[in-house]
Every structure is written in structure tokens, then in C-alpha cells.
N, C-alpha and C positions, 0 to 999 in steps of 0.2 A: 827185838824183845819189847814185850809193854812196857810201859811205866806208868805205874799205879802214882796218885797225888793222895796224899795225908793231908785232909782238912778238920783241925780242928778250930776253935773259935780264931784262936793267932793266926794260925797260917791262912783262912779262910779270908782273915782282913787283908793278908799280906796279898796271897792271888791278887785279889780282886783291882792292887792297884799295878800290877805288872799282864800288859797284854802284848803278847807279840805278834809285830806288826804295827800297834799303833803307838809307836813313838812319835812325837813332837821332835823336831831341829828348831835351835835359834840360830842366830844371825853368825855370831862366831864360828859354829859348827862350819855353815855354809862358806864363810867368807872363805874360810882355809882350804877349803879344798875347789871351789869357784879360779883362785888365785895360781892354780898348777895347769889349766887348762887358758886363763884368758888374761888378756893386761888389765888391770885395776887402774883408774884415775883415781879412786877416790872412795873413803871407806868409813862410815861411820856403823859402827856395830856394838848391844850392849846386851846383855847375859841374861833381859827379862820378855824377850818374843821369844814365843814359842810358835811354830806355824806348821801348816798344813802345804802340799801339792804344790806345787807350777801353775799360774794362771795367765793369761794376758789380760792387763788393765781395759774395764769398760767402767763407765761410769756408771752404768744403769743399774748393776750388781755388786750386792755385799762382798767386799773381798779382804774384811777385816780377817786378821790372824791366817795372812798364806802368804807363798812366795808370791810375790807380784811382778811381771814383768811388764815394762814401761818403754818407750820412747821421750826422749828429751821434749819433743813437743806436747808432751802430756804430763811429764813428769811434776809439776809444782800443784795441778789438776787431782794428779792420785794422791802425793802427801799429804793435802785437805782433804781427803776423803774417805781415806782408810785407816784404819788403825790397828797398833799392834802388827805392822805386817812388816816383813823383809822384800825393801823394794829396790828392786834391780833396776838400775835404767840401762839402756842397751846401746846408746852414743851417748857421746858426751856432751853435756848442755854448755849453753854459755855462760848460766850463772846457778849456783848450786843450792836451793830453796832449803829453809826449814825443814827440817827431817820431820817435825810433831812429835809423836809419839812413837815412827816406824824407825827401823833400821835400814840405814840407803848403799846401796854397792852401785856404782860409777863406773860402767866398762868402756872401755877407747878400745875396740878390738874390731876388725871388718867382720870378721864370724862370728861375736856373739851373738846377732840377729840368728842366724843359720842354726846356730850350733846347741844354745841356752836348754832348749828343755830338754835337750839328748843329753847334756851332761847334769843338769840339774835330775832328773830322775835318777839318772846311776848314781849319782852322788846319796841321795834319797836310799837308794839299793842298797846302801856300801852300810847304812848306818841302822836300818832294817835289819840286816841279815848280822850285824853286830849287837843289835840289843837283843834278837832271837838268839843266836850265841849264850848273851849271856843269861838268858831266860836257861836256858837249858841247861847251864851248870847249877844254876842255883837247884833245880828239882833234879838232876841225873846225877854228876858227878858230883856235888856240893864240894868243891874244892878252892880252899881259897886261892892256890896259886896257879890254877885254870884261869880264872876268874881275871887276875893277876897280870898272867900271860896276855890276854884278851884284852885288855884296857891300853895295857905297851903298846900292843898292833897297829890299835885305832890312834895310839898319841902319836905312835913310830919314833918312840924314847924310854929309856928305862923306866918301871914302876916299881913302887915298893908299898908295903902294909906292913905298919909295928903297931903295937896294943901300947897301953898308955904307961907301960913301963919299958919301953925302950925295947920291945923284945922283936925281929922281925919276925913276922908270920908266913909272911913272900915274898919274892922279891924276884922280879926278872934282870935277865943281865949278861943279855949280848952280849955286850961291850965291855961289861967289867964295871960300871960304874961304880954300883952297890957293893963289892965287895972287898974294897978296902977298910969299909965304914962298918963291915961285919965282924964280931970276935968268934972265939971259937966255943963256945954259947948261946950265938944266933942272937945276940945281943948288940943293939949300937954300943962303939967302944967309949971304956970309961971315958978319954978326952972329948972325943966328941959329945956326952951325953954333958958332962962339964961344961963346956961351951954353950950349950943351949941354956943348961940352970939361971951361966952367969947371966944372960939376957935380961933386962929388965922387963920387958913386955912378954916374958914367955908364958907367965901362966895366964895371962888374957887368952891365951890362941885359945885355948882351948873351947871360949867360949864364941867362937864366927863359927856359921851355923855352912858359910858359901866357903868353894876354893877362893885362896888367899896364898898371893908373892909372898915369899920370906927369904930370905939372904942371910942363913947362918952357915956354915960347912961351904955349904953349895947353894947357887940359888937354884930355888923351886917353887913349883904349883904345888901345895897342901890343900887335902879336904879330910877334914874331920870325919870320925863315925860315931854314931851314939846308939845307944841303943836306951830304948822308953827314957831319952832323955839327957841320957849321962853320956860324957864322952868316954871312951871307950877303949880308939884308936886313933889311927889317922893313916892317907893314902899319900903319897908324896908323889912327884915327880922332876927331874930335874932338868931346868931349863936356863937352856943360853941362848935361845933366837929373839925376834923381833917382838914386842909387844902384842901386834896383832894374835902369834903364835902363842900367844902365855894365856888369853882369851878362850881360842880354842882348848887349849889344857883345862883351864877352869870347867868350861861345860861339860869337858869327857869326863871328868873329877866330878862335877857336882852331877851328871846322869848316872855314871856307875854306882856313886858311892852308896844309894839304894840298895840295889844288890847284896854288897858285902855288907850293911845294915841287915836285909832281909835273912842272907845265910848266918850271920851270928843271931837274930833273933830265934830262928830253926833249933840252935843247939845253944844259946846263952855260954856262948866261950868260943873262944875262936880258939880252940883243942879239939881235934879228933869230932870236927863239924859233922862227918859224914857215917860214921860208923851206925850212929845208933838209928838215922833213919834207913840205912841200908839194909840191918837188918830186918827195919818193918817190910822194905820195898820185897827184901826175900821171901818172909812169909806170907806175903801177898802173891806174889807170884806162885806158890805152893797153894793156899787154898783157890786161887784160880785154876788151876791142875789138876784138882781132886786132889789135892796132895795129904794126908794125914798132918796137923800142927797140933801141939801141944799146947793150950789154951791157957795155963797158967803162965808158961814163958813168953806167948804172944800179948797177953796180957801186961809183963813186965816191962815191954819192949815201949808196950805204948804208955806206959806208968811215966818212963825215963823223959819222954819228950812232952808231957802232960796232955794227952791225949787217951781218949776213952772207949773203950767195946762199941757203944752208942753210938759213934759218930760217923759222919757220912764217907763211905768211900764211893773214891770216882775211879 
């Protein structure tokens, strides 16, 4: 079945900055999953490269913002000369140079030479066909606990979404995590919501724009939502591994959190997100059919989501 896209001024801006396919990884992204395939010597990764492709290091060529792959006898060579880039070195050096401005991963592994860009691509794959995912819910199913689901996968840990009165909106849970801390209101429980009041820095949070550690309840990776500005919500996730792995949480939290910005932008309430563009998407599909529509109630349809007769359909 087609699916027709609603572009009015809003959603028109919002497209335009979601393309699938072309997502950027940083350095965390990579390191996590680099680290299930090869031995790590050594790991310096930080949440502001974003890069392109696999390449092997030449001097002669820009290879500012990409994965870069290096040899130890070249490696202090590439750190002076690229920037912004996530540099692999592929043996281990004898002494470990200045990062600059790059992010460095250190393998001590006999097969990273062999092995590096067949698993760097699928890796590259794995996070592709995860922002197309969620590219997809946001215009098909506009659901926030698709959406939800989808982000858990990629962290392979419970997720949750509450609006900024403790309410959840989603929440996945395998495991059970989440649902002790649920009432039966779909509300965080009085004690717990108590516990976070008493905090002294709690109403700062709201104002970190990045995922951010917190240690109340539970510890976790938090990223705020806002919408034109105001906070909103927030995306949680909880975490008991290694720091490196709280890194990687950050980046999945601060890529998604677009998305579930972008679908309460669509419907201004994370209530009943999908109803009222679904039934644009219906009557779309009907005058594509030669379907008979009733032009006043098509009319209303787009009144609800502030959208006009005028406007361009794709």
C-alpha cells in the first residue's frame, strides 16, 4: 500500500532534516559494537564526531569526518592531519599520540587488518536500517511505543518515554524492569515521583539539551524532549554496564530523541499521535482511487493538524 506524506510548512521543515540512509555514527556508536567482534587496547571516544564510510588512511587525501583506518606506523601521521574523524589503528603502537580533535580505537587483534571493513560496514548496516526503521514509524505507524520498541533493540535494554508529569507514554519490558515503577494509572508511583522532587538538582535536568547519567531509583541514560523549545518529556534508559556502554546509550538517546520530538511535533501531544494523520493518510488513499470524499470533513481533517486544501501533496 502507498503512503501518501502531509507536507505542510511544519512537517515540510521536519522532512527535510530526516533522510534515510544518511545518518552520521560517532565514535561511541562504533566503539560498542567494534568491541563484540575484536580486542580493544585502547579507547578514547567522545559524543561530538560524527563520520562517514571506512577508509584507509593516505596522506594525500581529505579524510576529515570518516572512519579512518590506520596502521601504528602511520598513526601519530593521520592524528595531525585529519580531523573530526574516528581513527582505528589496526596494531598496536608502542606509544599512543595526541588524539587532536579525532576519536582513537587501538586494536591488539591478528584479524583486525583482515577483518575491519567487513565488520565496519555491517556495523554501518545495522544503524542504517535502524534509523530507516525509525524513519518509517514516524510517517506509517506514528506510534510512540514502535518507536520505543525500536530504540530498546538498538540499546539491547529496557526503554521508557514519560511526558513531564510523570505519566508513561511507553515503555518496553522484557525483562520487567519498568514495571514495578508503574501504577495502575500508567503513572511513575507516588514514592518514586517523591524521590526525584526531593532532589536538589532536579529541576535543572530539565534544562540539558544532551543524554545525561542520573542515579535516582535506578541509574540511567536520560534524554530530554522538547518541543519549539520547552521540555516536554523525557526518554530514560537503565544502565548497569561499563562507562564506555553508558556513551553508547547517550548517542542512541540523543539520535532517537528527534524522532519522538518530530512525532509529538505532528500531533502537539503525545495522546492519540496517530489518529488524526491516519485518517488524512485514508482519504488520501481514496481520492487516489477515484474514491468519492466529502470535502468539508477532508477539509476538517486537515484544519485538526493545521494543514490547508493548498498544500503540496507527495
Amino acid at each position: 500500500m502507498c503512503l501518501f506524506f502531509l507536507y505542510s510548512h511544519r512537517t515540510m521543515c521536519m522532512t527535510k532534516q530526516k533522510g534515510e540512509g544518511n545518518m552520521k555514527v560517532n565514535g561511541p556508536m562504533i566503539f560498542h559494537h567494534m568491541q563484540k567482534y575484536f580486542h580493544v587496547d585502547y579507547m578514547h571516544a567522545s559524543q561530538k564526531n560524527f563520520v562517514k564510510i571506512p577508509i584507509l588512511y593516505s596522506r594525500f587525501f581529505n579524510m576529515d569526518e570518516h572512519i579512518v583506518l590506520v596502521n601504528s606506523q602511520d598513526l601519530a601521521d593521520c592524528l595531525n592531519r585529519v580531523k573530526n574523524a574516528v581513527v582505528i589503528c589496526l596494531d598496536k603502537p608502542e606509544t599512543i599520540p595526541d588524539c587532536k580533535s579525532n576519536d582513537l580505537l587501538i586494536l591488539d587483534d591478528n584479524m583486525a587488518d583482515a577483518m575491519s571493513f567487513n565488520i565496519l560496514n555491517h556495523v554501518l548496516d545495522q544503524f542504517m536500517e535502524w534509523d530507516s526503521a525509525l524513519n518509517h514509524i514516524l510517517f506509517k505507524s506514528m506510534s510512540y511505543l514502535e518507536m520505543i520498541n525500536t530504540i530498546s533493540e538498538m540499546l539491547e535494554l529496557p526503554c521508557a518515554l514519560c511526558d513531564h508529569d510523570f505519566r508513561y507514554i511507553a515503555y518496553s519490558d522484557h525483562s520487567g524492569e519498568y514495571i514495578q515503577y508503574v501504577d495502575d494509572q500508567n503513572q511513575l508511583t507516588p514514592n518514586d515521583v517523591s524521590a526525584l522532587l526531593e532532589q536538589e538538582d532536579f529541576a535543572r535536568l530539565e534544562n540539558i539539551h544532551e543524554a545525561f547519567y542520573y542515579n535516582v531509583i535506578e541509574p540511567s541514560i536520560i534524554k530530554n524532549v522538547y518541543a519549539n523549545g520547552t521540555y516536554v518529556g523525557r526518554i530514560a534508559t537503565m544502565i548497569k554496564n561499563a562507562p564506555e556502554d553508558e556513551e553508547y546509550a547517550k548517542a542512541i538517546l540523543n539520535h532517537a530523541a528527534s524522532y519522538i520530538e518530530s512525532l509529538y511535533n505532528m500531533s502537539d501531544s503525545f495522546s492519540n499521535t496517530s489518529v488524526k494523520y491516519k485518517q488524512i493518510h485514508n482519504y488520501l488513499l481514496q481520492i487516489l482511487g477515484e474514491l468519492p470524499v466529502i470535502p468539508d470533513l477532508f477539509k476538517a481533517s486537515l484544519d485538526a493538524v493545521g494543514c490547508h486544501m493548498e498544500d503540496t501533496w507527495q
